[in-house]
Backbone and ligand atoms as CSV (ligand in chain L), in Angstrom:
chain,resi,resn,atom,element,x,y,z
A,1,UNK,N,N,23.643,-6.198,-13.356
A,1,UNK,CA,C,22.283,-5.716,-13.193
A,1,UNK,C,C,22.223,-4.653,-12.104
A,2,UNK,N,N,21.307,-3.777,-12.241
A,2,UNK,CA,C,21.243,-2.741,-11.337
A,2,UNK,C,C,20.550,-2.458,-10.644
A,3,UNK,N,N,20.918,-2.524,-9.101
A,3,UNK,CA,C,19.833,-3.022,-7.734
A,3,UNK,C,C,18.908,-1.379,-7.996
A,4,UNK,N,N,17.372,-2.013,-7.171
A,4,UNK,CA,C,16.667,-0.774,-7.114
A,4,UNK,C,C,16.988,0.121,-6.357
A,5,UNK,N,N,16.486,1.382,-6.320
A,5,UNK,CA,C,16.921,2.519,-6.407
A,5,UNK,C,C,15.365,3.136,-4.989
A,6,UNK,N,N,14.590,3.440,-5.664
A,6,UNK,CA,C,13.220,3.366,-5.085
A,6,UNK,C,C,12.537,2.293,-4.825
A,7,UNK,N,N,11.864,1.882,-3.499
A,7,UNK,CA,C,11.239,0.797,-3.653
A,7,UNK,C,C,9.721,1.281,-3.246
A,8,UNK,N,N,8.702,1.270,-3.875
A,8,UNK,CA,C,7.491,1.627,-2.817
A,8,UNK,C,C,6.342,0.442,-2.802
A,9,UNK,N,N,5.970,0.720,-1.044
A,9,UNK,CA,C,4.970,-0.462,-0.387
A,9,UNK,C,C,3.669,0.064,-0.654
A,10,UNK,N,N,2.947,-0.965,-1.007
A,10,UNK,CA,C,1.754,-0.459,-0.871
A,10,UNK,C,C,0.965,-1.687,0.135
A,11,UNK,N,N,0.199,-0.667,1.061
A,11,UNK,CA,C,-0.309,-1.204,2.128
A,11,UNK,C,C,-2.268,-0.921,2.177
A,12,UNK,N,N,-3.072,-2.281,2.977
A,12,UNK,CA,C,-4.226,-1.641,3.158
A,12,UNK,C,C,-4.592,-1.710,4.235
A,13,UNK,N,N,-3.695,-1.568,5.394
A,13,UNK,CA,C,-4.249,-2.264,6.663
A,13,UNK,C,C,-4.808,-3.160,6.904
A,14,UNK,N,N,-4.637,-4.285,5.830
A,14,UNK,CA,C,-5.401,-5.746,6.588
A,14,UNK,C,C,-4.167,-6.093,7.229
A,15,UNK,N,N,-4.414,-7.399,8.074
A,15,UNK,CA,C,-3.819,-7.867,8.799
A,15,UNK,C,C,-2.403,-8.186,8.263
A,16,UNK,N,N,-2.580,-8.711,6.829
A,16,UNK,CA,C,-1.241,-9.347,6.479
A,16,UNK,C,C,-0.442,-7.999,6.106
A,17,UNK,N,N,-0.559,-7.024,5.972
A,17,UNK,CA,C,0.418,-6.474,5.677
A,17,UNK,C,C,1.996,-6.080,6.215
A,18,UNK,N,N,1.823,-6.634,7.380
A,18,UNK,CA,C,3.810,-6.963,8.037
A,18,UNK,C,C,4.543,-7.836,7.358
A,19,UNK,N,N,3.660,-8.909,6.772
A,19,UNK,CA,C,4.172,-9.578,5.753
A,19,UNK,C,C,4.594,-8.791,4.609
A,20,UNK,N,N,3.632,-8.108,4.085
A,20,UNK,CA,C,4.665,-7.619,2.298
A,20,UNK,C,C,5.448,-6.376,3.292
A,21,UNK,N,N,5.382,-5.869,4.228
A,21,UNK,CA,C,6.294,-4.760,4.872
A,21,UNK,C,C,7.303,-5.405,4.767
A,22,UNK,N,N,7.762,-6.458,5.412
A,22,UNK,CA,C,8.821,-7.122,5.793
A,22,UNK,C,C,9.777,-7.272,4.806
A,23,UNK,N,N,8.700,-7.896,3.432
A,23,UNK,CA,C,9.677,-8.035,2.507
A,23,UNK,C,C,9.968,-7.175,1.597
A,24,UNK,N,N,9.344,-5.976,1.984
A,24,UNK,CA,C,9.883,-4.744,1.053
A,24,UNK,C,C,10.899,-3.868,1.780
A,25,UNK,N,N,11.149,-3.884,3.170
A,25,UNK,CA,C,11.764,-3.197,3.662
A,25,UNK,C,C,13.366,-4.362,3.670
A,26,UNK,N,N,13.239,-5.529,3.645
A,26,UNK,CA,C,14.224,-6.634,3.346
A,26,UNK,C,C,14.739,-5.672,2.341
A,27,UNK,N,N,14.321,-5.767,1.021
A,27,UNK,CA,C,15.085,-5.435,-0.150
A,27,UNK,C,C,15.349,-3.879,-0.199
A,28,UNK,N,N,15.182,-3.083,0.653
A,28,UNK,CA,C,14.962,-2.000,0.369
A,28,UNK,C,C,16.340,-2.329,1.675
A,29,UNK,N,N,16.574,-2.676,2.424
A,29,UNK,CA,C,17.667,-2.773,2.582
A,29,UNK,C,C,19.164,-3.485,2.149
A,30,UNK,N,N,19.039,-4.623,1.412
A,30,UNK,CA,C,19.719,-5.159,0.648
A,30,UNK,C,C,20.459,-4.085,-0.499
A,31,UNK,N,N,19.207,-3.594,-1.374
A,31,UNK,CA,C,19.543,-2.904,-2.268
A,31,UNK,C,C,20.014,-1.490,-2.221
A,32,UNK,N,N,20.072,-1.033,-0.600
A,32,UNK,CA,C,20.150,0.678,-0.227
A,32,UNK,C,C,19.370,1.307,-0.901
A,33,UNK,N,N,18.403,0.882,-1.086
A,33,UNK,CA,C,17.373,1.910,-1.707
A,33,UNK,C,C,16.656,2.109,-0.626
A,34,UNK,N,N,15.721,4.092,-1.557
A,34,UNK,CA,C,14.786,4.127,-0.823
A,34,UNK,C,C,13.280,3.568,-0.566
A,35,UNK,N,N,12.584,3.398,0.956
A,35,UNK,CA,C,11.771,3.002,0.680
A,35,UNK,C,C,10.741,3.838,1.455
A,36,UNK,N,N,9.431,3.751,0.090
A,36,UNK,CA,C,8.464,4.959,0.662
A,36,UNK,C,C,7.236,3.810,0.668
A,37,UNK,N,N,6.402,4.249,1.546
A,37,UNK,CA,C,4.633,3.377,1.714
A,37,UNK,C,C,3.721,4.639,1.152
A,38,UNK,N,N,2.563,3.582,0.311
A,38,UNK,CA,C,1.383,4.232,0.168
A,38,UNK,C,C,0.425,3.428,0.621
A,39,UNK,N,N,-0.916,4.443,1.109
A,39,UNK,CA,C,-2.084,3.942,1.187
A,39,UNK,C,C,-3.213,4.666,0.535
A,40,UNK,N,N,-4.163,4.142,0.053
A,40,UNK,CA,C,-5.386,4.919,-0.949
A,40,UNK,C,C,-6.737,4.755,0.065
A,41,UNK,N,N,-6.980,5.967,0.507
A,41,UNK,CA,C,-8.276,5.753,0.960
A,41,UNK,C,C,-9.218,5.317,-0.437
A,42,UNK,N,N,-9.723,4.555,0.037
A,42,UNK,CA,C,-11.161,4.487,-1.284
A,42,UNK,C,C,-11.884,5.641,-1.536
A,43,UNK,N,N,-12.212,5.830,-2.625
A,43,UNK,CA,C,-12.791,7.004,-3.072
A,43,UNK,C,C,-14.550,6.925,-2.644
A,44,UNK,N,N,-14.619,5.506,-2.301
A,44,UNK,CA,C,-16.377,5.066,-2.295
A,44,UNK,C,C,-16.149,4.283,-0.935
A,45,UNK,N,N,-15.465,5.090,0.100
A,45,UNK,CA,C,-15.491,4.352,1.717
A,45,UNK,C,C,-17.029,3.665,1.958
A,46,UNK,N,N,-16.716,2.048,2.446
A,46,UNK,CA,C,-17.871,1.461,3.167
A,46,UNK,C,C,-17.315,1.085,4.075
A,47,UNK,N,N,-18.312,0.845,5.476
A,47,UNK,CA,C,-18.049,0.717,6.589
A,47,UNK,C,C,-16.583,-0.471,5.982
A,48,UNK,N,N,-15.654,-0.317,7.270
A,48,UNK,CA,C,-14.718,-1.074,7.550
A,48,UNK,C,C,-13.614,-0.905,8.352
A,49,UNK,N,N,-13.814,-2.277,8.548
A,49,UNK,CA,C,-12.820,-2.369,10.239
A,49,UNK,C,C,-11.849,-2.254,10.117
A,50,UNK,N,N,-10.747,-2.638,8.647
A,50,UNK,CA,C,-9.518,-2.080,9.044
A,50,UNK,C,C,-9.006,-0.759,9.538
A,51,UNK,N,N,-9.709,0.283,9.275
A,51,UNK,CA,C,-9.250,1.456,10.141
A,51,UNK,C,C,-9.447,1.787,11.274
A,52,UNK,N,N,-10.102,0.276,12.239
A,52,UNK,CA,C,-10.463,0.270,13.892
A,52,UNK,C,C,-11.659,1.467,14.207
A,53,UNK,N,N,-12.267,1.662,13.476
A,53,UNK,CA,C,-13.423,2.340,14.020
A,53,UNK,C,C,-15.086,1.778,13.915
A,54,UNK,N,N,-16.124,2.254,14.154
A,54,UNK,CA,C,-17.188,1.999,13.876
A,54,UNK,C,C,-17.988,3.037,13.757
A,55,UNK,N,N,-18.090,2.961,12.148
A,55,UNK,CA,C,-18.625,3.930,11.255
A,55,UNK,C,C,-19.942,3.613,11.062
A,56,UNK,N,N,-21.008,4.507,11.391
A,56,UNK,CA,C,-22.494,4.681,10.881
A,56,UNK,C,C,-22.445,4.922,9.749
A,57,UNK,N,N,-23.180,4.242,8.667
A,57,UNK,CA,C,-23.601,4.499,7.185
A,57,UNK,C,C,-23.675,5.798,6.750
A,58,UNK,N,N,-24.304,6.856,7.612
A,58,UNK,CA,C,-25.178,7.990,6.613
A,58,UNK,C,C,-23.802,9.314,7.003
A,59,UNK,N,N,-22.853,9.171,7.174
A,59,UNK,CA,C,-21.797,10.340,7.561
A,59,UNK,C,C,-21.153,10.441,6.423
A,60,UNK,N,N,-20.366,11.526,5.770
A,60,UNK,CA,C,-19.388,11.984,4.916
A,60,UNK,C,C,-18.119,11.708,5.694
A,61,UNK,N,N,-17.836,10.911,5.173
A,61,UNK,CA,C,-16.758,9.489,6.455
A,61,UNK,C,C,-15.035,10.150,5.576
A,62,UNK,N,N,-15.577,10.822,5.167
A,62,UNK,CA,C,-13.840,11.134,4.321
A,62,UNK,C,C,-12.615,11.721,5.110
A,63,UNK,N,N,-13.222,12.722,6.135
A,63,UNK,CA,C,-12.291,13.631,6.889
A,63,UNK,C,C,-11.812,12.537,8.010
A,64,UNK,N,N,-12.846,11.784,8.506
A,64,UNK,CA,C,-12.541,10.873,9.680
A,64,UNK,C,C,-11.190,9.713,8.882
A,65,UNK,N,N,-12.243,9.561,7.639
A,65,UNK,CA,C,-11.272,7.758,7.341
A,65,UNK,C,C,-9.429,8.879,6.999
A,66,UNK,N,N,-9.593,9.953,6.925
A,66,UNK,CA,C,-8.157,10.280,6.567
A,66,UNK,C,C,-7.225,10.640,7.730
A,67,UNK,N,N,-8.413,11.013,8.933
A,67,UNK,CA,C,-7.226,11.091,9.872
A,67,UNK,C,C,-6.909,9.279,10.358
A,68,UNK,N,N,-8.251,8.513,10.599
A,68,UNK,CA,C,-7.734,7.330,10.602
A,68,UNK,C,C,-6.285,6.515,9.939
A,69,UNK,N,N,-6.818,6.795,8.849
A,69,UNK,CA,C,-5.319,5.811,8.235
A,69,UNK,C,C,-4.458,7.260,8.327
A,70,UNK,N,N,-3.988,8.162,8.528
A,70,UNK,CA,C,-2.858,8.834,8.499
A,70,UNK,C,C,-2.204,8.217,10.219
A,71,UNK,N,N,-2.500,7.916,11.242
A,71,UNK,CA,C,-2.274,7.684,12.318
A,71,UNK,C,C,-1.806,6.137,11.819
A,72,UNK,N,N,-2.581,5.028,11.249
A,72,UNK,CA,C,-2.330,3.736,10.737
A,72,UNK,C,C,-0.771,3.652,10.044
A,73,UNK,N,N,-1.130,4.671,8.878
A,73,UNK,CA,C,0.210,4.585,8.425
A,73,UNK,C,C,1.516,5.043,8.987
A,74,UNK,N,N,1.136,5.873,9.984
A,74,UNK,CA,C,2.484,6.582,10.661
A,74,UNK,C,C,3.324,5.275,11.491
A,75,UNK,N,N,2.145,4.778,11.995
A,75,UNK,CA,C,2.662,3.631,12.585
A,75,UNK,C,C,3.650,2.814,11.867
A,76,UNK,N,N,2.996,2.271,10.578
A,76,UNK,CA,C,3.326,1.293,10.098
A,76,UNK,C,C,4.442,1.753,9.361
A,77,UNK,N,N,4.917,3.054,8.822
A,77,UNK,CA,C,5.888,3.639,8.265
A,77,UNK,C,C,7.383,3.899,9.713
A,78,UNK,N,N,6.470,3.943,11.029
A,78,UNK,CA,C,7.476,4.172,11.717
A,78,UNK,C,C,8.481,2.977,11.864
A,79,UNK,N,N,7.387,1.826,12.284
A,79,UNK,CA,C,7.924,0.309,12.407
A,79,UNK,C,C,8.883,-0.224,11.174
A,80,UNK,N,N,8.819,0.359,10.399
A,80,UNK,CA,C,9.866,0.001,9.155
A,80,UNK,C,C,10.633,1.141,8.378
A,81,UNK,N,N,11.017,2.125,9.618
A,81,UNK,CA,C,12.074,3.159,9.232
A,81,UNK,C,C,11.655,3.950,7.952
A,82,UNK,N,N,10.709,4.446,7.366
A,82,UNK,CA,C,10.096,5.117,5.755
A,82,UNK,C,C,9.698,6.304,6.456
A,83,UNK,N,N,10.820,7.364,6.097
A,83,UNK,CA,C,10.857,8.805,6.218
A,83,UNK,C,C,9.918,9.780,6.033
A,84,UNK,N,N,9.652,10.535,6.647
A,84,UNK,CA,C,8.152,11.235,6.866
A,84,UNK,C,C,8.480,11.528,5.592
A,85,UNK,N,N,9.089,12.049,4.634
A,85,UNK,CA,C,9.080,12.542,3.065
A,85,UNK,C,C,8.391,11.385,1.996
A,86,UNK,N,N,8.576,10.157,2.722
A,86,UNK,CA,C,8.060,9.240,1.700
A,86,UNK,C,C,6.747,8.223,2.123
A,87,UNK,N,N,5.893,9.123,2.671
A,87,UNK,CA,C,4.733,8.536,3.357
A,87,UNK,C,C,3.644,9.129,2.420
A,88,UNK,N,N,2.625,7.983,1.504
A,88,UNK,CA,C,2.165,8.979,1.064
A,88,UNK,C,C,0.749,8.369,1.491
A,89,UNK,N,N,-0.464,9.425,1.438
A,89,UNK,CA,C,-1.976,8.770,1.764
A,89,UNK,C,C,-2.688,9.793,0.751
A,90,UNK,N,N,-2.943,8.810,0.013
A,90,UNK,CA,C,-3.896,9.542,-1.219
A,90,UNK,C,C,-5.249,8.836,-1.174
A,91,UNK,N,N,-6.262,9.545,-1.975
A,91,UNK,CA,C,-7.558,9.636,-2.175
A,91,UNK,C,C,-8.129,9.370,-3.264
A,92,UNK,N,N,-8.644,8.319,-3.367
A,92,UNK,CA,C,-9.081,7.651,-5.375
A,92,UNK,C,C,-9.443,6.387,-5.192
A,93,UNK,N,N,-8.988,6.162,-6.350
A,93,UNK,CA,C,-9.196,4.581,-7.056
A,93,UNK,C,C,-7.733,3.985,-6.671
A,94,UNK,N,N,-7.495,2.529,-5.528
A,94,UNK,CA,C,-6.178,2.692,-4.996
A,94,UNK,C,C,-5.164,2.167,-6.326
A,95,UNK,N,N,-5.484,1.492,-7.063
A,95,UNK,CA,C,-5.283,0.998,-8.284
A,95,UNK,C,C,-4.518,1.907,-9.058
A,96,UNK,N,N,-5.120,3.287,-9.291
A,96,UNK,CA,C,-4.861,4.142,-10.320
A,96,UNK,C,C,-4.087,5.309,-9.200
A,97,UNK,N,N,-4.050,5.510,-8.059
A,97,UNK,CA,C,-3.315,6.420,-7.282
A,97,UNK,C,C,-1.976,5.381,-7.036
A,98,UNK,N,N,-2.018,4.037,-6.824
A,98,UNK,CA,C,-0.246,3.674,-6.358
A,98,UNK,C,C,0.572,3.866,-7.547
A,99,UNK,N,N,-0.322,3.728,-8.794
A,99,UNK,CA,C,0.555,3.621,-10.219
A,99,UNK,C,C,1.330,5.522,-10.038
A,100,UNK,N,N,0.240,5.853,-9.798
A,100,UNK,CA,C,0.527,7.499,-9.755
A,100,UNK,C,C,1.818,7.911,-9.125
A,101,UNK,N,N,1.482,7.130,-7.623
A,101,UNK,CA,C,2.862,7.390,-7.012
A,101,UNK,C,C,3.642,6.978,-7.544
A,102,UNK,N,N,4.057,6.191,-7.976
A,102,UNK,CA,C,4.985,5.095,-8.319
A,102,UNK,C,C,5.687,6.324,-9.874
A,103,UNK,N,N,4.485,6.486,-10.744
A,103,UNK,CA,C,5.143,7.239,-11.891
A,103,UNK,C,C,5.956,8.597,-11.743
A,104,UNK,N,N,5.075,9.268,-10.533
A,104,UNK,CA,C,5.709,10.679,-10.253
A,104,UNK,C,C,6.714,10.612,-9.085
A,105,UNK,N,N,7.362,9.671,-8.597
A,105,UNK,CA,C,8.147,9.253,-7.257
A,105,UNK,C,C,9.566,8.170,-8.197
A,106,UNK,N,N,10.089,8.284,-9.494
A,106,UNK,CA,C,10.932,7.517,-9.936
A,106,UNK,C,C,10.827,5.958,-9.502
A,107,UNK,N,N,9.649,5.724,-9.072
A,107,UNK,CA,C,9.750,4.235,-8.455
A,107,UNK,C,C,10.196,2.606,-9.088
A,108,UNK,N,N,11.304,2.594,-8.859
A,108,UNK,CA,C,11.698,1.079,-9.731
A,108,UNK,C,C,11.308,-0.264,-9.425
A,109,UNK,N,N,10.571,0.257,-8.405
A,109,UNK,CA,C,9.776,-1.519,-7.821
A,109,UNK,C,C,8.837,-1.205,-6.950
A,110,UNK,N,N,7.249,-1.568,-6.963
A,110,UNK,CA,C,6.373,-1.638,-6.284
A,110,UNK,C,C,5.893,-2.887,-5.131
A,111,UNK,N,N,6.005,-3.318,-4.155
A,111,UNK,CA,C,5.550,-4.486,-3.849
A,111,UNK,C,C,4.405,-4.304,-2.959
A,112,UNK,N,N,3.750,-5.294,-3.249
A,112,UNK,CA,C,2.605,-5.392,-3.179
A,112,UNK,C,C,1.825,-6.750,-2.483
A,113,UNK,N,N,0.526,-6.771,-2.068
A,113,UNK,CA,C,0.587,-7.924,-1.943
A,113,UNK,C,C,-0.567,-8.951,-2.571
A,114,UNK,N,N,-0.292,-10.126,-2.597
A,114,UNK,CA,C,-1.312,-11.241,-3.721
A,114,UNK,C,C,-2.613,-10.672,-3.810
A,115,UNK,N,N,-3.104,-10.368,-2.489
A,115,UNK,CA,C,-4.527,-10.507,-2.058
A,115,UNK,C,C,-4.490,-9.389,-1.155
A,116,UNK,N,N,-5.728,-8.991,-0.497
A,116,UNK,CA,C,-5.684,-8.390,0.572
A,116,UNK,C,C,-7.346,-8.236,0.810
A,117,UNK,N,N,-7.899,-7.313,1.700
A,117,UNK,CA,C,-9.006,-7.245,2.012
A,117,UNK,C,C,-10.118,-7.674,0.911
A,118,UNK,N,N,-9.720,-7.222,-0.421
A,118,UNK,CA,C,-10.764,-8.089,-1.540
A,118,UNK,C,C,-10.487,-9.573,-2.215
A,119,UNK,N,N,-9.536,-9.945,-2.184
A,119,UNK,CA,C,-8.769,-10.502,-2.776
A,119,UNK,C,C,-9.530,-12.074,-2.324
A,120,UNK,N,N,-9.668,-12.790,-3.478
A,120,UNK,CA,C,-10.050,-14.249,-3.053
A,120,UNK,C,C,-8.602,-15.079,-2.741
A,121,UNK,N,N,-8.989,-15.992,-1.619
A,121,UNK,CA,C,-8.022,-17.027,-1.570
A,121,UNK,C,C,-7.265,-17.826,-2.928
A,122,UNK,N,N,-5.892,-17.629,-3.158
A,122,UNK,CA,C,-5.121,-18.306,-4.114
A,122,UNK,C,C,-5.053,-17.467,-5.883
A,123,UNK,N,N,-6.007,-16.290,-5.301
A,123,UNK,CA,C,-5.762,-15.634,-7.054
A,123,UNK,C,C,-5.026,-14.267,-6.663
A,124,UNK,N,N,-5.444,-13.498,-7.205
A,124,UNK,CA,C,-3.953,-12.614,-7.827
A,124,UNK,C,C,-5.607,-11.244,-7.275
A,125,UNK,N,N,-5.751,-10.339,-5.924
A,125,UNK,CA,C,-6.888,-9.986,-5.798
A,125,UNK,C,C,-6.605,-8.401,-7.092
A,126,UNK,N,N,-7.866,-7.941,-6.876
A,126,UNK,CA,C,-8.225,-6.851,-7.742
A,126,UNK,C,C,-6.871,-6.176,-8.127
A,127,UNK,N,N,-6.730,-5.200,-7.233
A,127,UNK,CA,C,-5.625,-4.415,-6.891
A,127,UNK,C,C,-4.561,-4.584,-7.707
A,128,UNK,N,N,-3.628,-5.636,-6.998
A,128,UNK,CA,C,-2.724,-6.647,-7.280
A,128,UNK,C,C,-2.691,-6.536,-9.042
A,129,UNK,N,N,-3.742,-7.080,-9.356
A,129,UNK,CA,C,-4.089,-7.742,-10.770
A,129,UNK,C,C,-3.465,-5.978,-12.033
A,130,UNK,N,N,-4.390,-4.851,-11.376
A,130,UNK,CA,C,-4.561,-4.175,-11.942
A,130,UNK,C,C,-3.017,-3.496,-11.829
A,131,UNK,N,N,-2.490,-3.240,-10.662
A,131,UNK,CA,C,-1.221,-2.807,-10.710
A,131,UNK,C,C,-0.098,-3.277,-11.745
A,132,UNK,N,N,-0.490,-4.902,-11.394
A,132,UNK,CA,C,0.765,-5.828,-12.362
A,132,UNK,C,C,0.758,-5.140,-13.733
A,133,UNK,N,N,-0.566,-4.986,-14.224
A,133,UNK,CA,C,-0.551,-4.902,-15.638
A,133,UNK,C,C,-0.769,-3.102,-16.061
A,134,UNK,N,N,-0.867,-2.467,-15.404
A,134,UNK,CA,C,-0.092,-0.879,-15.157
A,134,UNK,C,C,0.791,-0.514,-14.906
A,135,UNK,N,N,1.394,-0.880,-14.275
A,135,UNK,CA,C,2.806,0.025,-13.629
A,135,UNK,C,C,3.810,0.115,-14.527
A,136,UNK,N,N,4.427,1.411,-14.342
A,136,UNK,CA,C,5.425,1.596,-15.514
A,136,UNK,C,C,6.441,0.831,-14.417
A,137,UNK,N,N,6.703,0.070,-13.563
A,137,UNK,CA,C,7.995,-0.640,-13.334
A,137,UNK,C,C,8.193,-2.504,-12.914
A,138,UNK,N,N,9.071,-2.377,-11.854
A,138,UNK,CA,C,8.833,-3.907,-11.556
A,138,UNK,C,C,7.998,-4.063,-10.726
A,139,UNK,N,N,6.877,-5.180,-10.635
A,139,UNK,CA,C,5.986,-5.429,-9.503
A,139,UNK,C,C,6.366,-6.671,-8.499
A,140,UNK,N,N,6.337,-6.530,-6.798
A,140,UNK,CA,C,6.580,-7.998,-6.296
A,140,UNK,C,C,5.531,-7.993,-5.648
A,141,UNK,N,N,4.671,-9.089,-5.807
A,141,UNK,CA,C,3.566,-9.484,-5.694
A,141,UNK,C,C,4.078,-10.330,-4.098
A,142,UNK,N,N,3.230,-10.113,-3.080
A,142,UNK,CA,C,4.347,-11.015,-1.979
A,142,UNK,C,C,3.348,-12.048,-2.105
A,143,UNK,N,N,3.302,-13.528,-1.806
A,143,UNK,CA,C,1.938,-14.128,-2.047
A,143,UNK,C,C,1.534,-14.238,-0.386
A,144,UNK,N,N,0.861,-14.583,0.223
A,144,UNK,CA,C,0.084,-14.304,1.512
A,144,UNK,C,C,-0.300,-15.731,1.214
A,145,UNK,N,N,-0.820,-16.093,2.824
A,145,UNK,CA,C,-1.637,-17.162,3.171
A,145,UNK,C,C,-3.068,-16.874,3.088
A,146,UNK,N,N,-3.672,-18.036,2.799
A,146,UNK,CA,C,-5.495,-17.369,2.352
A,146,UNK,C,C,-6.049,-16.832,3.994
L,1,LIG,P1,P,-6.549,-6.643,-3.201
L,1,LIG,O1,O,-6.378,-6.478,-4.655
L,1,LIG,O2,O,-7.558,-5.713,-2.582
L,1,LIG,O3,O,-6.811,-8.064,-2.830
L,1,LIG,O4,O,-5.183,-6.182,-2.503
L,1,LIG,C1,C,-3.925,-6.675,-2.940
L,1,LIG,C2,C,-2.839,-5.774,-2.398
L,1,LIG,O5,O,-2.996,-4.472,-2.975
L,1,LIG,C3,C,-2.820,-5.550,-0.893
L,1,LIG,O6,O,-2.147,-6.613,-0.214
L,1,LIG,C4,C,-2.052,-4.238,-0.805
L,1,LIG,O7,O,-0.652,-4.463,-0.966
L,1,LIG,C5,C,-2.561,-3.491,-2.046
L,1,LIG,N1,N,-3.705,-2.622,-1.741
L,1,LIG,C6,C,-5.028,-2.947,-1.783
L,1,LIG,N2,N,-5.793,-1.894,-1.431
L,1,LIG,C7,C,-4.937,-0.873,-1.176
L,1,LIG,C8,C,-5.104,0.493,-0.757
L,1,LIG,N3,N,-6.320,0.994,-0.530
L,1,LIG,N4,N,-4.009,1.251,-0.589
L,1,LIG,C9,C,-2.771,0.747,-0.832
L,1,LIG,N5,N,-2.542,-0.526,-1.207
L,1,LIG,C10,C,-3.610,-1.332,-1.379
């Protein structure tokens, strides 16, 4: 069988995400593959704390939330060695932009995680759900604590 090649993380800045980091950068070393992170700003930003700020309702919050998570992710790409070439922060539906990366980036494994900021305790959250059953490759779902 033939170890992956590409591995890409997808992250939303909730808390758990050192968890699916951990275990994507695990296999992404096991397997010598590369490994790249994405994050999707929402296309329909509402206030929220994972990007550590405090956002007033009535602003065109797009320019801010992108330098926000570009600083988030640098971090989180630095802490797990993912090469400024494979950092990506896109703008959409995060659902339909990781598949994107994933299709135009040769990606042979996405991991991901159970749940995350929407995600109910013990099910499989939005995201997650929609990726599994899109992606042109393999998905690892990491499962998280509720
Ligand atoms: P959810 O479906 O929102 O419960 O999230 C499940 C998982 O999808 C998270 O643990 C992340 O791995 C991924 N995810 C959710 N939202 C995003 C996003 N905006 N950008 C990148 N990955 C995301």
């Amino acid at each position: 069988m033939e170890s992956y090649k590409h591995i890409l993380l997808a992250v939303d800045f909730f808390e758990q995400d050192v968890v699916v980091a951990e275990r994507a950068k695990d296999l992404a070393d096991k397997c010598q593959a590369r490994l790249s992170i994405v994050h999707v700003v929402d296309s329909l930003p509402i206030v929220d704390a994972g990007y550590g700020m405090d956002i007033p309702y009535n602003l065109d919050l797009t320019a801010e939330l992108m330098a926000s998570a570009k600083n988030r992710l640098a971090v989180l790409a630095d802490r797990f060695d993912v090469n400024e070439d494979s950092r990506w922060l896109e703008i959409g539906s995060p659902k339909i932009e990781i598949i994107k990366v994933a299709r135009q980036n040769q990606v042979d494994l996405i991991v991901i995680g159970s749940h995350g900021r929407h995600g109910l305790a013990l099910l499989l959250g939005s995201t997650a759900n929609a990726v599994l059953h899109h992606a042109p490759c393999d998905i690892l779902a990491v499962r998280l604590p509720n």
